[in-house]
C-alpha positions in Angstrom: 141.1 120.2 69.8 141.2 120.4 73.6 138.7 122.7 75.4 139.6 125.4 77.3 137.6 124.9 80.5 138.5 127.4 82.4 138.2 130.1 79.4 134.7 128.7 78.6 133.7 129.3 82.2 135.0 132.9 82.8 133.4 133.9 79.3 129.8 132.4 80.2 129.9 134.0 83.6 132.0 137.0 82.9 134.0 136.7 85.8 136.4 139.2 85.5 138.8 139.5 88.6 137.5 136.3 90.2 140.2 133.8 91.4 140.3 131.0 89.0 143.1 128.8 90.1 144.4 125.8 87.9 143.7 123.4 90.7 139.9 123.8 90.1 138.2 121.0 87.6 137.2 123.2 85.0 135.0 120.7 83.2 133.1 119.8 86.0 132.4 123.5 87.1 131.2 124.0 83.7 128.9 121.4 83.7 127.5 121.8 87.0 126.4 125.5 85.9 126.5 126.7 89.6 126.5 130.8 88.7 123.0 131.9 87.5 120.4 129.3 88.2 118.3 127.8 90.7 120.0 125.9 93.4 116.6 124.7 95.1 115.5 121.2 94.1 111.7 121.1 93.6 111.1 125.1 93.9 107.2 124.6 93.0 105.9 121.4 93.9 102.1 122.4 94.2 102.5 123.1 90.6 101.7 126.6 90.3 103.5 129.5 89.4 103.5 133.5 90.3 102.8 133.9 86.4 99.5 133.1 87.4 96.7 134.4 89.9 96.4 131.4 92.9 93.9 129.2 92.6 90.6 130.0 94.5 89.4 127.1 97.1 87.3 124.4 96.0 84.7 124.0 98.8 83.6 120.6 98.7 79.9 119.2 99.3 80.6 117.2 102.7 83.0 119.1 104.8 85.9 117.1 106.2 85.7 115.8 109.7 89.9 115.3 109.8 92.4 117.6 109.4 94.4 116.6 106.5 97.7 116.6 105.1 98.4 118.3 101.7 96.4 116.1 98.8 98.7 113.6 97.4 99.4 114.9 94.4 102.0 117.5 96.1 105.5 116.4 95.6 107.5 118.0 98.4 110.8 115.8 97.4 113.8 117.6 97.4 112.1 119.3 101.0 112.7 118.5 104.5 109.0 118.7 106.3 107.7 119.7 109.6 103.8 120.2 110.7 103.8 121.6 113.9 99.6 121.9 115.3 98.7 125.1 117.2 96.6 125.4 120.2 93.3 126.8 119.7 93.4 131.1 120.1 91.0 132.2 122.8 91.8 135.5 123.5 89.3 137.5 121.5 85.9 135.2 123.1 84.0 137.0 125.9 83.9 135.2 128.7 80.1 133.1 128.8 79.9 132.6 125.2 79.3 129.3 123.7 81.3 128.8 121.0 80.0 125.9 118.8 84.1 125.5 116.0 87.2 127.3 116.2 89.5 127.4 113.5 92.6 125.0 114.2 95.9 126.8 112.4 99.2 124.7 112.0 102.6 125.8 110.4 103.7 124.0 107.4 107.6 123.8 107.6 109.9 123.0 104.2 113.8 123.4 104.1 116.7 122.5 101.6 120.6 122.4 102.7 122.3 123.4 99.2 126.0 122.3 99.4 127.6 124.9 97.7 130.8 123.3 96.8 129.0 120.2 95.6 126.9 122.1 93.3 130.0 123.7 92.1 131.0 126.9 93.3 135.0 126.6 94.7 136.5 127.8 97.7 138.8 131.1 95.9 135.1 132.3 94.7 133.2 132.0 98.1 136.0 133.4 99.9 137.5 135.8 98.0 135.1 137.0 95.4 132.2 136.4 97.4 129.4 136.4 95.0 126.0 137.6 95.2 123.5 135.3 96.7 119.9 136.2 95.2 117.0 134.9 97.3 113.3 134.7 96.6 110.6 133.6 97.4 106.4 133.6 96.5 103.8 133.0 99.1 99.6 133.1 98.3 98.4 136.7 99.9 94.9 135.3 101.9 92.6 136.3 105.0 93.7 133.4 107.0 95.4 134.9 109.1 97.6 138.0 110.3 100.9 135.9 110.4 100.7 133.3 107.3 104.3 133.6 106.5 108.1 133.1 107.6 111.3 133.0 105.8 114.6 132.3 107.5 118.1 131.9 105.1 121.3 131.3 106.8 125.0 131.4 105.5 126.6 128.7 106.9 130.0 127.4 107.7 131.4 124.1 106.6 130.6 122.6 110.2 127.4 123.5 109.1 126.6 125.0 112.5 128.6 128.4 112.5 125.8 131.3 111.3 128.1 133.3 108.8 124.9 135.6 107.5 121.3 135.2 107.9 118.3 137.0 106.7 114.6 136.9 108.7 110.7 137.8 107.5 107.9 137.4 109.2 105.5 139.8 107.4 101.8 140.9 108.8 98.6 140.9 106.6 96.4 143.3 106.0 93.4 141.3 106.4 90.9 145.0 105.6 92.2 144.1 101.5 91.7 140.9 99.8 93.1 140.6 96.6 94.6 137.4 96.6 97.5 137.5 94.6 101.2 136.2 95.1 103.2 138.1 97.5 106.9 138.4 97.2 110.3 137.7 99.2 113.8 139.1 98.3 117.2 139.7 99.8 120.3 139.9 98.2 123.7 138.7 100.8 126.6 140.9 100.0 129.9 141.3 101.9 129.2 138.0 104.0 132.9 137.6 104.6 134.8 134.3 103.9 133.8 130.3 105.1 130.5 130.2 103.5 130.2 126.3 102.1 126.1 126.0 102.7 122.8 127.8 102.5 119.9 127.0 105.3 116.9 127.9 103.5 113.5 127.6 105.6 110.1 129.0 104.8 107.0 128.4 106.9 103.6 129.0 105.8 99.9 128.7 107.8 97.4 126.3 107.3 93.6 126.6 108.3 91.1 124.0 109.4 87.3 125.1 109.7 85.0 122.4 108.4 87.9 122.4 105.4 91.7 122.7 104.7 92.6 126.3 103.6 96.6 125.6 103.1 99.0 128.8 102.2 101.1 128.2 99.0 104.5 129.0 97.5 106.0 128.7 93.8 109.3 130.0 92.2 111.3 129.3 95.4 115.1 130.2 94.5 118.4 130.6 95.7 120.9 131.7 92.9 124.7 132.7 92.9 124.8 135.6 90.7 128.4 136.3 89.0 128.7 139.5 90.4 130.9 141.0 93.3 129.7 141.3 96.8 130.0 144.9 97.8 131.4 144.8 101.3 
């Protein structure tokens, strides 16, 4: 007996009143699963999760001379990324004082391209129906600084240049409170109009250098297409 491809999808994902055209390769849509999970390859490569408090620094007996790179154990693949050094902050010293260290900070970039179509998702359902797209993201709450996070998501067009949506967070500690906990990012794009074939996802997060390497981590990164109807 033959599947019904196209029945099996629109049961699983309920999609009632989404344009489901013959044209589409049911069997392949099916398979890829593109409605409900997590499009982001690699989403917690320091091997943590929010489930679970962040793991307190472990000060080591000779501090390090260098300023390192992440311990080789992290797996950034499926990540594009960036470490862009920042000049030393002055602005708080008195003038005449000595000062013997400042802390050096850097940002930490990592992005993904997802490729909507290649993952799955068809042109009548990104145009027409225009999904949700569910974004999240989990960053380590510290004392490192006042700025240790940025987010940036962008809908994109199939030139992958044209900005259809985008969504921005650049969120300011409270260093008076340290509880060290994870600190979550959400945004839901509705009514993003019709075009959208990629998502630009792009989070940045501090690092600190003092005599050791105090990185910012992330876990549970996500970007899913929910079934549902963008309101517009």
């Amino acid at each position: 007996m033959s599947v019904d491809w196209k029945s099996k999808c629109a049961e699983e994902w309920s999609l009632h009143g989404a344009p489901m055209p013959d044209s589409v390769d049911w069997k392949s849509v099916y398979e890829a699963k593109p409605l409900g999970r997590n499009l982001l390859k690699n989403p917690a490569p320091h091997g943590v999760s929010k489930d679970a408090p962040p793991p307190e620094p472990e000060l080591s007996d000779v501090p390090t001379r260098v300023l390192p790179f992440f311990p080789p154990e992290v797996d950034f693949s499926g990540w594009t990324t960036n470490t862009e050094k920042l000049p030393y902050d002055t602005s708080d010293i008195p003038p005449g004082v000595v000062v013997c260290g400042l802390p050096a900070y850097s940002w930490f970039s990592m992005e993904q391209v997802l490729d909507l179509k290649a993952e799955g998702l068809w042109e009548e359902l990104l145009d027409d129906f225009q999904p949700e797209i569910f974004i999240q993201d989990w960053y380590e709450e510290s004392q490192l600084h006042k700025f240790i996070y940025e987010l940036c998501v962008k809908l994109l067009a199939a030139d992958k240049s044209t900005v259809l949506a985008e969504h921005s967070v650049n969120p300011t500690e409270d260093l008076s409170n340290y509880s060290h906990t994870w600190k979550e990012v959400s945004h839901v794009f509705r009514g993003y109009g019709p075009g959208v074939r990629y998502v630009h996802f792009l989070h940045r997060l501090k690092n600190q250098f003092l005599n050791e390497f105090f990185p910012t981590l992330f876990t549970d990164s996500s970007v899913i297409v929910r079934p549902n109807k963008s309101s517009c």
